[in-house]
One Martini backbone bead per residue (centre of mass of N, CA, C, O) as a GRO file, in nm:
protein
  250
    1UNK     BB    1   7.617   1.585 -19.096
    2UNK     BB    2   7.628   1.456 -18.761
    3UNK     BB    3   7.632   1.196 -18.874
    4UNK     BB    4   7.944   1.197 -19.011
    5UNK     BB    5   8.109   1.325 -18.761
    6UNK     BB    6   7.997   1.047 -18.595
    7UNK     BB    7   8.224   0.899 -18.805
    8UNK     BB    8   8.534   0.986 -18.786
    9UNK     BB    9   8.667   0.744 -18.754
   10UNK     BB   10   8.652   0.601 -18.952
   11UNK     BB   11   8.787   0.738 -19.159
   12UNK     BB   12   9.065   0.788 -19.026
   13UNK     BB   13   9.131   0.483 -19.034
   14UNK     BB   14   9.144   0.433 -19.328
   15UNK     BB   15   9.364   0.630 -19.398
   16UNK     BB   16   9.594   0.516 -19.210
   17UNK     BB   17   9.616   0.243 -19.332
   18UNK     BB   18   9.704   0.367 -19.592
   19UNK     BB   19   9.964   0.483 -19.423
   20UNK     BB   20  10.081   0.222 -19.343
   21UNK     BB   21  10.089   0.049 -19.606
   22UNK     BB   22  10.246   0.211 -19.740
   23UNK     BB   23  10.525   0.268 -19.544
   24UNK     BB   24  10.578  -0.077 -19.617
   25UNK     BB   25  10.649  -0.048 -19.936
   26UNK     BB   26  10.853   0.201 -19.952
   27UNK     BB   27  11.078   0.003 -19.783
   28UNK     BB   28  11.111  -0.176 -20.061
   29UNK     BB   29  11.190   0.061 -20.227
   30UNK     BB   30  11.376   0.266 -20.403
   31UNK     BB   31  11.458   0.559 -20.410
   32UNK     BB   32  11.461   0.762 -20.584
   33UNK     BB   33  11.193   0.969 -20.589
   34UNK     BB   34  11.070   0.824 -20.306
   35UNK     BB   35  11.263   0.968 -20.112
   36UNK     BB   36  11.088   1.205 -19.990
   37UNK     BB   37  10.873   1.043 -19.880
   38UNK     BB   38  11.027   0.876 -19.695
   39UNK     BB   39  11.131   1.088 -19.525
   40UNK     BB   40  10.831   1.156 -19.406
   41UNK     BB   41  10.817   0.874 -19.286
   42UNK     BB   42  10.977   0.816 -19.066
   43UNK     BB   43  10.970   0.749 -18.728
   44UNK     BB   44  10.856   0.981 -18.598
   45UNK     BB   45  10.574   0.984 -18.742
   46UNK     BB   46  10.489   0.689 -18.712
   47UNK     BB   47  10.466   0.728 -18.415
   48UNK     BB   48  10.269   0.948 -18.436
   49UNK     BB   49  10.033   0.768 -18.585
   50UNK     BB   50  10.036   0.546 -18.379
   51UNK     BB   51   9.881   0.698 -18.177
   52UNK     BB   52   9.650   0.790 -18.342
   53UNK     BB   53   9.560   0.503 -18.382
   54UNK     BB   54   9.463   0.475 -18.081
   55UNK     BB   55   9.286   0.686 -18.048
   56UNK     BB   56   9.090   0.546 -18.326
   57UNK     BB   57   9.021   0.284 -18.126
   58UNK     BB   58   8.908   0.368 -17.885
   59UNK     BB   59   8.675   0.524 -18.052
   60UNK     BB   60   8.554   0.270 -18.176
   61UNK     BB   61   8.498   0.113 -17.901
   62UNK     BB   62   8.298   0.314 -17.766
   63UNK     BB   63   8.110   0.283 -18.040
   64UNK     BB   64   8.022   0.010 -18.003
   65UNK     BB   65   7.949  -0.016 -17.728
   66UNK     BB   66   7.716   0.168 -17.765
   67UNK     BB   67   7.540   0.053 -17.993
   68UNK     BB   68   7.486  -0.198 -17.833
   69UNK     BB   69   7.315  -0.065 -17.591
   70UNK     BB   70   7.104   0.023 -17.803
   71UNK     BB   71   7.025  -0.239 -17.925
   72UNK     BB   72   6.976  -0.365 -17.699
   73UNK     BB   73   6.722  -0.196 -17.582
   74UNK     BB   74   6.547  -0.259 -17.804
   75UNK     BB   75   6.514  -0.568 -17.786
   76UNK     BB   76   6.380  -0.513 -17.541
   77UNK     BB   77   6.158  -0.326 -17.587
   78UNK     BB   78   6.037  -0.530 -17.791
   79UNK     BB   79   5.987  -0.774 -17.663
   80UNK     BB   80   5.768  -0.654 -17.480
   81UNK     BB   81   5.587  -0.564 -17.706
   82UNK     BB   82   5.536  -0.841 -17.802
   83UNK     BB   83   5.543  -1.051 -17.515
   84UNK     BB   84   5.790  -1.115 -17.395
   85UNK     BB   85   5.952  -1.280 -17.148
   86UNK     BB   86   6.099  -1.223 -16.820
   87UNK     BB   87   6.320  -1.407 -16.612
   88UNK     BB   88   6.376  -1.467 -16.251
   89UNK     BB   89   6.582  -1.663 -16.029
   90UNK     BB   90   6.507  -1.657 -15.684
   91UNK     BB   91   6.694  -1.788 -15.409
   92UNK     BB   92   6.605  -1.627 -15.161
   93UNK     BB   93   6.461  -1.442 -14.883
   94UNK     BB   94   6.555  -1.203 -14.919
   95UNK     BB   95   6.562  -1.122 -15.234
   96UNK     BB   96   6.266  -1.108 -15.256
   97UNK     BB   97   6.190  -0.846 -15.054
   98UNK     BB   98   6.375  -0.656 -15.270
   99UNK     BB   99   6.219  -0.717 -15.535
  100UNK     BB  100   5.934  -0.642 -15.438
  101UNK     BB  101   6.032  -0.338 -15.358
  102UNK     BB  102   6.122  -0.273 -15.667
  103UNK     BB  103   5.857  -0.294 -15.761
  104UNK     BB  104   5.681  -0.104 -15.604
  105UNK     BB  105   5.834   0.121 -15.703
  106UNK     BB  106   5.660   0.096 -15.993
  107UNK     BB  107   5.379   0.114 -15.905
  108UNK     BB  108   5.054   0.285 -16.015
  109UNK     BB  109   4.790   0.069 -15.896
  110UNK     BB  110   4.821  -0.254 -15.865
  111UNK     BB  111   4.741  -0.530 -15.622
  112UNK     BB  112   4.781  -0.829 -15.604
  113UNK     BB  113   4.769  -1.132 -15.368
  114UNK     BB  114   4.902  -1.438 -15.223
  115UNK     BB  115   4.867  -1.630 -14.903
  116UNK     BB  116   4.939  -1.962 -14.889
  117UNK     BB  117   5.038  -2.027 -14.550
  118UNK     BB  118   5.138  -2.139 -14.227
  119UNK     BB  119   5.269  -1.838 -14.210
  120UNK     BB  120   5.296  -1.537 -14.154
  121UNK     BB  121   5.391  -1.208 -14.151
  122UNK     BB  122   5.503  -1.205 -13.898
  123UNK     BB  123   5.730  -1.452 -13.930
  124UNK     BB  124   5.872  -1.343 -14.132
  125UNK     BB  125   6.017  -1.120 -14.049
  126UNK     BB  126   6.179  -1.252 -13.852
  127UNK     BB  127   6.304  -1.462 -14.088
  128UNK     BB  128   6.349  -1.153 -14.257
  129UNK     BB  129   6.446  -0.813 -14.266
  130UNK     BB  130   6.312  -0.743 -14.520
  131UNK     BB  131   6.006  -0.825 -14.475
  132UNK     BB  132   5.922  -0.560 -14.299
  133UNK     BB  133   5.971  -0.338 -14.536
  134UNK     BB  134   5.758  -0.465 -14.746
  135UNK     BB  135   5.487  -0.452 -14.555
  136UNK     BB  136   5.497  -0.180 -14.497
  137UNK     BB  137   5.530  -0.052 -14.813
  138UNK     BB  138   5.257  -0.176 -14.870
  139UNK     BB  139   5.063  -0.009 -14.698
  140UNK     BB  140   5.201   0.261 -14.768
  141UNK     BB  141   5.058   0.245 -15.097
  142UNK     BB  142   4.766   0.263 -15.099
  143UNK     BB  143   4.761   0.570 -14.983
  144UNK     BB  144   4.971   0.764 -15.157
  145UNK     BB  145   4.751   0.735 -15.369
  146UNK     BB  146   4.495   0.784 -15.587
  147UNK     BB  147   4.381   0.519 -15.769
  148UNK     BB  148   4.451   0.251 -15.557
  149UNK     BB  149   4.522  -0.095 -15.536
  150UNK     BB  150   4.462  -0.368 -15.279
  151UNK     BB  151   4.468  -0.753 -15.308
  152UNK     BB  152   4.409  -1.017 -15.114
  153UNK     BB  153   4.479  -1.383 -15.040
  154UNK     BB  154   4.409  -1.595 -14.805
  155UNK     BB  155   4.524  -1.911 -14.650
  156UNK     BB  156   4.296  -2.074 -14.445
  157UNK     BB  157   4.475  -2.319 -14.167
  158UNK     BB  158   4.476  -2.179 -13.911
  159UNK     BB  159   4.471  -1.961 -13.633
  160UNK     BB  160   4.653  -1.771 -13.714
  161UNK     BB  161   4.541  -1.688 -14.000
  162UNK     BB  162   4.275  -1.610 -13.861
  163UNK     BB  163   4.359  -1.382 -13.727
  164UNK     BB  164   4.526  -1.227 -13.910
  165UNK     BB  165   4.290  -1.162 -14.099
  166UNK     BB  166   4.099  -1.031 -13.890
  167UNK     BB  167   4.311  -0.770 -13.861
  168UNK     BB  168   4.294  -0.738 -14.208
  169UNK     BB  169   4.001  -0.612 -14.158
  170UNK     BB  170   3.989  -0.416 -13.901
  171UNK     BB  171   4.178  -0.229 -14.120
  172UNK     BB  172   4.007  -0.245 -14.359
  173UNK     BB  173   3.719  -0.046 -14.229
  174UNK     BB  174   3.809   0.257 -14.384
  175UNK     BB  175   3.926   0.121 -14.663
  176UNK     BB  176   3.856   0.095 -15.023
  177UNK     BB  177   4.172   0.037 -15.131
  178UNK     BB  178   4.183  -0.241 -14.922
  179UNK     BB  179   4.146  -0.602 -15.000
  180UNK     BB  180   4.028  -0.876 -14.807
  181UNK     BB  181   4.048  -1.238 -14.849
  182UNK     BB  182   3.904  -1.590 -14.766
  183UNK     BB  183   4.075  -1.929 -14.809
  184UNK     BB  184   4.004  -2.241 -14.756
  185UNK     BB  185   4.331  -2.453 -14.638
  186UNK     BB  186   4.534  -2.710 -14.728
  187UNK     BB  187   4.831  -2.783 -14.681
  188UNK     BB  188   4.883  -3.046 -14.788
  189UNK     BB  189   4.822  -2.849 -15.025
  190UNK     BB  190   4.986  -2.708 -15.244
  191UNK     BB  191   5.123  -2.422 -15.393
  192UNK     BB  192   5.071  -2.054 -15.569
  193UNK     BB  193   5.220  -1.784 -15.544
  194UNK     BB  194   5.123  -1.458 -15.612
  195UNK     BB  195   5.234  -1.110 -15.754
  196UNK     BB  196   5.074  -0.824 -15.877
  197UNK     BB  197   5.149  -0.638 -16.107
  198UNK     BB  198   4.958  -0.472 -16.260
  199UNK     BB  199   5.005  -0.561 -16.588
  200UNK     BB  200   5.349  -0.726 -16.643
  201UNK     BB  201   5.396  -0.813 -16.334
  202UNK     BB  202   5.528  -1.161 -16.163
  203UNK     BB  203   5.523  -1.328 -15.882
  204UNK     BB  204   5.638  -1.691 -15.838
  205UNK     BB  205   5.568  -1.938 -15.569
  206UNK     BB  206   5.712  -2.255 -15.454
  207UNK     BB  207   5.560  -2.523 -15.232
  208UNK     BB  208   5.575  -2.867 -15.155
  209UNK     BB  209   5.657  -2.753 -14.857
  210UNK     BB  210   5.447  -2.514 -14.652
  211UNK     BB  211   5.708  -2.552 -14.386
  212UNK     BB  212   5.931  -2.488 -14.598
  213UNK     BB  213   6.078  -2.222 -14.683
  214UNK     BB  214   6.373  -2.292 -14.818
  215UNK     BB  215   6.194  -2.458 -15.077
  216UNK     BB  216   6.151  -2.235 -15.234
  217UNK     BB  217   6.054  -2.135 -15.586
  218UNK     BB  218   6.126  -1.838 -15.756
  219UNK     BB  219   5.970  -1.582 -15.960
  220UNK     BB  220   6.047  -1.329 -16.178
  221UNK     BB  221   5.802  -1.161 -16.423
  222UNK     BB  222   5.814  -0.993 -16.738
  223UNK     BB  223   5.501  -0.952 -16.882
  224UNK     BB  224   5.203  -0.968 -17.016
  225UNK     BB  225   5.105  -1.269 -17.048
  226UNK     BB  226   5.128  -1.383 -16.775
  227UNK     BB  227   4.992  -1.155 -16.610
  228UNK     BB  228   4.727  -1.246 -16.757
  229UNK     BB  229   4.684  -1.484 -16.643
  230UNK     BB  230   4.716  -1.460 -16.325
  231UNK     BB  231   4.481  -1.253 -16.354
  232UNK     BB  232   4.254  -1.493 -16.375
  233UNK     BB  233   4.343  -1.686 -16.152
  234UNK     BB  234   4.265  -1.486 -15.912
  235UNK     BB  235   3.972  -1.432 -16.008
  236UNK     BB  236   3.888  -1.715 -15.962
  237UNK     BB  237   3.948  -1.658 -15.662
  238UNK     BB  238   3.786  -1.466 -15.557
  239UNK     BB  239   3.533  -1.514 -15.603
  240UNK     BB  240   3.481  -1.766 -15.387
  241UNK     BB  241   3.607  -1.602 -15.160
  242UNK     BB  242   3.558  -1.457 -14.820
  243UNK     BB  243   3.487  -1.234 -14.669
  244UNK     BB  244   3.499  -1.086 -14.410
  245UNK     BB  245   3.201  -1.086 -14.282
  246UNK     BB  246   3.260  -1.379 -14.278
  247UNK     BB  247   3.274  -1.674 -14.062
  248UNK     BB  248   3.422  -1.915 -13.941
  249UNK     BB  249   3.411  -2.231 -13.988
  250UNK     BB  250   3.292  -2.456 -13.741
   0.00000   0.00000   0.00000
């Protein structure tokens, strides 16, 4: 019954057209007996069925608009359900530490993440006021609820790195769920940055020259499937990675 309520523009709209069909058929007829019925038809009547009649056409694209945005939310669903990827590319770098703390607010367990580049996030902040409030964000959220995990990947290749390893190392010496390691790396050899929010998105970062923050092509992906090689990718270089407490080389 309410299904039917909910359809009654359908309804009144077939109706009027068929007395507005009418009404112009009627027009082209002799009086004879139809005199009576032309004249219930005036121009006042069809004035006010005129009005009736926007205002079941407006009723009718509302109801179209909604049936859209539920189809849409559907679909998206499915996507999501089937492991269909979501991308997203991003293009300043404002934007990008945006993202990344949008994305964070939405997380409830994990972050993996990968830095190899030349400059430190000390550089960064600096270069980019979201920066700092990303960094920020990042440390208080290990601690904000019992039952997560931060893991970074620090790529050392210069003093700077290694000393910031060192620091993030001895701030994680009291944190359990707080887990830093360094992977020697030559700058001049390109990377790829990720990180991954729990099981389903994964932020991936490309720069071909190390030195030039303004080249970098980033991409926020939602999806299972992405997320799931990114984690695997993440876990074969942790393995490698040397722990904190292990001096560095040379």
């Amino acid at each position: 019954m309410l299904h039917y309520l909910s359809e009654w523009h359908h309804y009144v709209y077939g109706i009027l057209t068929f007395i507005f069909i009418g009404a112009y058929v009627l027009h082209f007829l002799p009086q004879g007996k139809l005199g009576r019925l032309k004249g219930i038809l005036e121009t006042e009547t069809i004035l006010m069925l005129v009005l009736i009649f926007v205002a079941v056409i407006a009723a009718r694209v509302e109801h179209t608009g909604k049936m859209a945005n539920k189809r849409w939310e559907q679909a998206t669903a499915l996507f999501r359900r089937e492991g269909f990827q979501e991308f997203k590319t991003i293009t300043s770098t404002e934007q990008i530490f945006r993202e990344l703390s949008d994305a964070l607010s939405h997380t409830k367990k994990e972050i993996w993440a990968t830095g190899f580049r030349p400059d430190t996030p000390k550089i960064l902040t600096n270069y980019s006021s979201a920066a700092a409030g990303w960094y920020e964000d990042l440390d208080q959220w290990a601690n904000a609820q019992s039952g997560r995990t931060y893991l970074r990947l620090v790529g050392l290749n210069n003093e700077a790195t290694y000393e910031w390893f060192q620091e993030e190392c001895t701030k994680q010496l009291n944190i359990s769920n707080r887990q830093f390691k360094g992977l020697e790396w030559d700058e001049k050899v390109p990377f790829i940055n990720m990180i991954i929010f729990d099981n389903d998105e994964v932020f991936l970062m490309f720069r071909s020259d190390p030195a030039l923050i303004e080249q970098t092509i980033r991409y926020r992906i939602r999806g299972a499937e992405m997320t799931k090689l990114a984690r695997e990718w993440f876990q074969a270089m942790w393995e490698i990675a040397q722990d904190c407490n292990k001096e560095k080389s040379g």
